[in-house]
matplotlib code that plots the C-alpha trace (Angstrom):
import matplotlib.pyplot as plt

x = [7.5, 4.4, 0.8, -2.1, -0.8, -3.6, -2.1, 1.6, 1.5, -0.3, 2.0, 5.4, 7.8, 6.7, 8.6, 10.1, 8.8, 5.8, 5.5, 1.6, 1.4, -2.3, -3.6, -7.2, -8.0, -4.2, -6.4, -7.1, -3.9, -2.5, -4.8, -3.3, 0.3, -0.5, -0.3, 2.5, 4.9, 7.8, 8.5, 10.0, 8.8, 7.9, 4.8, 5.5, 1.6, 0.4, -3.1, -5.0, -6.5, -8.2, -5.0, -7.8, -8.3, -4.5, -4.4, -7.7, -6.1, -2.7, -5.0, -6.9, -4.0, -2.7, -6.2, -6.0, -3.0, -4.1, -7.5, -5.0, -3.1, 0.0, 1.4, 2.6, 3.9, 3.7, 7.7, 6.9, 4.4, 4.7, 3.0, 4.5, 2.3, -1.0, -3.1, -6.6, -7.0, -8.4, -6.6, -2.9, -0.9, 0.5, 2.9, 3.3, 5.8, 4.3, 6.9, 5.0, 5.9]
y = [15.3, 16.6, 17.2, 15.0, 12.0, 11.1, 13.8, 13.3, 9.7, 10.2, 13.6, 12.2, 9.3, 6.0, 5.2, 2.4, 3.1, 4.8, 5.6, 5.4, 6.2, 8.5, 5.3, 6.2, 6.2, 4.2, 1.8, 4.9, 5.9, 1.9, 1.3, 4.3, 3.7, 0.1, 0.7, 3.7, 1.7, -0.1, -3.5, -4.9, -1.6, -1.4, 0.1, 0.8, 0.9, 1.8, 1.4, 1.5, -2.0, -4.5, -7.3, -9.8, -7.4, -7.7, -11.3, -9.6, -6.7, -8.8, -10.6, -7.9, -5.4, -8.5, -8.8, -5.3, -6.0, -8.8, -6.7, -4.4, -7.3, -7.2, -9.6, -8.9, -10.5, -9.2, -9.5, -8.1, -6.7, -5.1, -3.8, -0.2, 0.8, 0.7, 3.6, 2.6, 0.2, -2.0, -1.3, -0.5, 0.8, -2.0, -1.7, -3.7, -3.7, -4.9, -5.9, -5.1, -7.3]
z = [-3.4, -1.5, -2.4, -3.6, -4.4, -6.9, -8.9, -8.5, -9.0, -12.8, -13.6, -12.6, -14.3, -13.2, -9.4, -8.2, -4.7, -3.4, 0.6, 1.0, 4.7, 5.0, 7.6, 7.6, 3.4, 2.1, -0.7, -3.5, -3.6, -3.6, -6.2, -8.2, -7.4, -8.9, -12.0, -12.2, -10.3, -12.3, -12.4, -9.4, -7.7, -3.7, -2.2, 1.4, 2.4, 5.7, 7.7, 10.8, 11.6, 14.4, 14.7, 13.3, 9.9, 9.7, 7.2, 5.2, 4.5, 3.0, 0.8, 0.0, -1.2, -3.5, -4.9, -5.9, -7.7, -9.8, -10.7, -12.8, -14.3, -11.6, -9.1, -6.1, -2.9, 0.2, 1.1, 4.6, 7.0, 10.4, 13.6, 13.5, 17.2, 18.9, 17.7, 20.1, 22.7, 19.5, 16.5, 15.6, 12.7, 10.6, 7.6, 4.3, 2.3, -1.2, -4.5, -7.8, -10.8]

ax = plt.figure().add_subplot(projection="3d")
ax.plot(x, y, z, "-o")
ax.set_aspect("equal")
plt.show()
C-alpha cells in the first residue's frame, strides 16, 4: 500500500509488519504503527544517524514501546550505508509483543 502512512496505518486491519523507511521523520509513524501492530508483529524502522546516536536511538524506540503499554526487543539492527561523511542509514528491526 502507498500513501500517508498516518492514515493507512489507523484505516487498515491491524499488520503484522510495517516497513517504516521515510529516514529523516521515521519516530511518528513508529509511534503510530505501535499500537496497530499485532502481537509478535515486526517494525522494520529506518533512520539517518551519527554512529554514536546509534545505541540512543535502540533505547529510545523501545522506550516508545513501553509508553503505549508494549514490549519490544530490538532482534536486530544494521548499518544499511553512509548517507554524509558523518552519519549513515541504520535499520532496526523491532518485535512488538
Amino acid at each position: 500500500m502507498l500513501g500517508d502512512s498516518l492514515a493507512l496505518l489507523a484505516g487498515i486491519e491491524p499488520p503484522d509488519r510495517v516497513i517504516i523507511d521515510y529516514p529523516h521523520a521515521p519516530m511518528p509513524t513508529y509511534r503510530a504503527a505501535l499500537s496497530r501492530v499485532t502481537p509478535s508483529g515486526t517494525l522494520h524502522y529506518y533512520e539517518i544517524l551519527e554512529d554514536a546516536a546509534r545505541s540512543d536511538r535502540e533505547e529510545s524506540l523501545l522506550e516508545a514501546a513501553r509508553s503505549v503499554d508494549r514490549g519490544a526487543t530490538v532482534v536486530s539492527w544494521r548499518e544499511v550505508h553512509g548517507w554524509s561523511p558523518t552519519k549513515k542509514l541504520f535499520a532496526f528491526d523491532v518485535k512488538v509483543v
